[in-house]
C-alpha positions, 0 to 999 in steps of 0.5 A, spaced: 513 459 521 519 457 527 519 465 529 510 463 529 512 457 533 516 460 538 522 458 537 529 462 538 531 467 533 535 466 527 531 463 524 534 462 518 541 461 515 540 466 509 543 472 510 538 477 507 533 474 511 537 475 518 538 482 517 534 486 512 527 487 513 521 485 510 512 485 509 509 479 510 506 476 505 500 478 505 499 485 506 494 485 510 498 482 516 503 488 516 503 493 522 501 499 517 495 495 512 493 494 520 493 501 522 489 504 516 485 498 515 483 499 523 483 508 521 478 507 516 473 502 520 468 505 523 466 509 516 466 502 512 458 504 512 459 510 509 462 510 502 464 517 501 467 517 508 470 511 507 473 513 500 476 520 503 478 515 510 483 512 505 485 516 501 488 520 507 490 513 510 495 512 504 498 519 504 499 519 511 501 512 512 504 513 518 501 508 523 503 511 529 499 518 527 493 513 525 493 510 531 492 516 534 486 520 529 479 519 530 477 519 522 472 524 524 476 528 524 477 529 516 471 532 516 475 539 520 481 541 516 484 546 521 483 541 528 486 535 523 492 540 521 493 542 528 493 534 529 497 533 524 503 538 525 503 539 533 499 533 537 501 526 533 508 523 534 513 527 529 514 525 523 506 525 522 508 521 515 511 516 513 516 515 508 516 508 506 513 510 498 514 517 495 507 522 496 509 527 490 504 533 489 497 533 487 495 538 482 487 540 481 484 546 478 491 549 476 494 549 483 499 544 486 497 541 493 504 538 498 502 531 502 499 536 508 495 541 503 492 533 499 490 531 506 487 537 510 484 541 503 484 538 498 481 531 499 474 534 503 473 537 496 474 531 491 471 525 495 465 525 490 470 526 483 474 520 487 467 516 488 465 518 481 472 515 478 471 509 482 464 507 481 465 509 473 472 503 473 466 497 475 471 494 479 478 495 474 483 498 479 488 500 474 482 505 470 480 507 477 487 509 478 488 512 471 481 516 471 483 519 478 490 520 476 488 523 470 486 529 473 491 529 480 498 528 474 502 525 480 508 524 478 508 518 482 500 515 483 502 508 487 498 513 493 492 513 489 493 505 488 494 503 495 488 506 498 485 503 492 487 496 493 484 498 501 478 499 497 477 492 495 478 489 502 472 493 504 468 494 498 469 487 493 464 489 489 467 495 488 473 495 487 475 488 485 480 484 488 481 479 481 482 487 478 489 487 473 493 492 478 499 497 476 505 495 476 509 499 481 516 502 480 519 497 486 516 491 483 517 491 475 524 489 476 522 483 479 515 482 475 521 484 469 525 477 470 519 474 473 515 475 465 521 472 462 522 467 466 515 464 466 514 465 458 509 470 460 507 476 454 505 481 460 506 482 468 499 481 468 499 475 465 506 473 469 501 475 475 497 470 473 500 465 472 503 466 479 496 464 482 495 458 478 502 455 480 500 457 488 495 452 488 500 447 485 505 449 491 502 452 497 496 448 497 495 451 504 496 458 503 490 462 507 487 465 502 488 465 495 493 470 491 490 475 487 494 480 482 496 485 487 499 480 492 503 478 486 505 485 485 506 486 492 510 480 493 515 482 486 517 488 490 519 484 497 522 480 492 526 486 489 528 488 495 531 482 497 536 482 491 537 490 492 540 487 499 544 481 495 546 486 491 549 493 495 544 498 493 540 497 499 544 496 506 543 493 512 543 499 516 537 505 519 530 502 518 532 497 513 536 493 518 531 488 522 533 487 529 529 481 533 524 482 539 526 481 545 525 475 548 
C-alpha cells in the first residue's frame, strides 16, 4: 500500500520483505499471469486455441518470449520452434517451476518437444479432459496427467487455474485445487493450525475468515489464491530460515525512483 502510494522505499521494517522477492497477492497482478493472460487473448473465442494458447504459455513461462510470439504461431510447429531457439530472448523458458517430460503414445517429450509437437496433437484429448472434469480442477488435472505421467503436473494446473479466468463455467474457479510441492508445507501448518481435516478444508476456512479481515479486499479469495499464497508464505520462512537467500533472482532490488 505505501510503495502503491508513492511514497519512498523501504517500505517496511521486515527484513524478509525488504530484500526477498515476492508475487502479489492475487495472481493475476504478477508481471508473468499478465503476460500469458495477454498471449492467449486473442484466441479466448476459440476453446481449442485458447486451451493449446495456455498449455504453451504455462510451459514457457517466460514473459519476455510471450511478449514477442503471436499465438498464431502455435499453429506452425517448425517457424514456432525457430522463434523459439533463435529469435526470442534466450532463455526462451523459465525456470521459475519445474517443466518435467510429457510422455504420450510410449515416448517422452522434453519442454521443446511438448510445445512445438506434441501440443497441436493433444488439444482435443486436453478439451476432452477438461470438459468431461464439469468445472473440478484437481479431476482436470488428474485425467489429463493420467496419460502425460509427469512427474511433476503443476504446469498442467497453471494453465488449468488460467482457464478458469477466461472460461468460469468451464473450469471453475470455487474448484478444490492440488496442493503444490512449494505450498504444502505451509497448508501443512496452516491445517493444523485452523483445526482443519484437509487443506482444502483449511482453504476454505481461509475464504470465510477474508471476509472477517479484509473486508475491502478486490475480489473474493477462491481456493488457488489460498493455495498460491501458502507457497509465498513458504517462501518467506524459507527466507527466515537460510534454505533460500537473498541473492541472484531471489534477491529484490527497488526501482529507480
Amino acid at each position: 500500500m505505501r510503495r502503491e502510494a508513492g511514497e519512498p522505499p523501504p517500505w517496511t521494517e521486515d527484513p524478509v520483505f525488504r530484500q526477498g522477492r515476492f508475487l502479489n497477492v492475487f495472481r493475476e497482478d504478477d508481471p508473468g499471469t499478465k503476460a500469458v493472460l495477454s498471449f492467449a487473448e486473442p484466441v479466448k473465442e476459440s476453446m481449442p486455441d485458447l486451451i493449446h494458447g495456455l498449455f504453451f504459455a504455462r510451459w514457457c513461462n517466460q514473459a519476455s518470449t510471450l511478449h514477442a510470439l503471436d499465438v498464431a504461431l502455435l499453429k506452425d510447429g517448425e517457424k514456432l520452434g525457430h522463434a523459439l531457439l533463435h529469435e526470442v530472448e534466450q532463455p526462451w523458458q523459465s525456470e521459475v517451476y519445474p517443466v518435467v517430460p510429457v510422455h504420450w503414445e510410449g515416448r517422452a517429450y522434453d519442454r521443446l518437444e511438448a510445445c512445438v509437437e506434441l501440443f497441436p496433437k493433444v488439444t482435443p484429448f486436453l478439451e476432452s479432459c477438461i470438459r468431461e472434469a464439469q468445472g473440478n480442477v484437481m479431476a482436470a488435472n488428474d485425467a489429463i496427467n493420467a496419460r502425460f505421467a509427469m512427474t511433476n503436473d503443476f504446469p498442467i494446473f497453471m494453465a488449468l487455474v488460467d482457464l478458469a479466468l477466461f472460461r468460469p463455467e468451464l473450469m471453475h474457479p470455487e474448484s478444490p485445487v492440488p496442493s503444490g510441492i512449494g505450498a504444502a508445507p505451509f497448508l501443512d501448518l496452516l491445517q493444523a493450525h485452523l483445526g482443519c481435516a484437509s487443506h482444502q478444508e483449511a482453504a476454505e476456512r481461509m475464504i470465510e475468515l477474508q471476509g472477517e479481515r479484509w473486508p475491502e479486499a478486490k475480489r473474493r479469495f477462491t481456493p488457488i489464491d489460498v493455495e498460491y499464497l501458502s507457497c509465498e508464505c513458504r517462501k518467506y520462512y524459507s527466507y527466515v530460515n537460510g534454505t533460500k537467500r537473498f541473492e541472484g533472482k531471489n534477491r529484490f532490488e527497488p526501482p529507480a525512483a
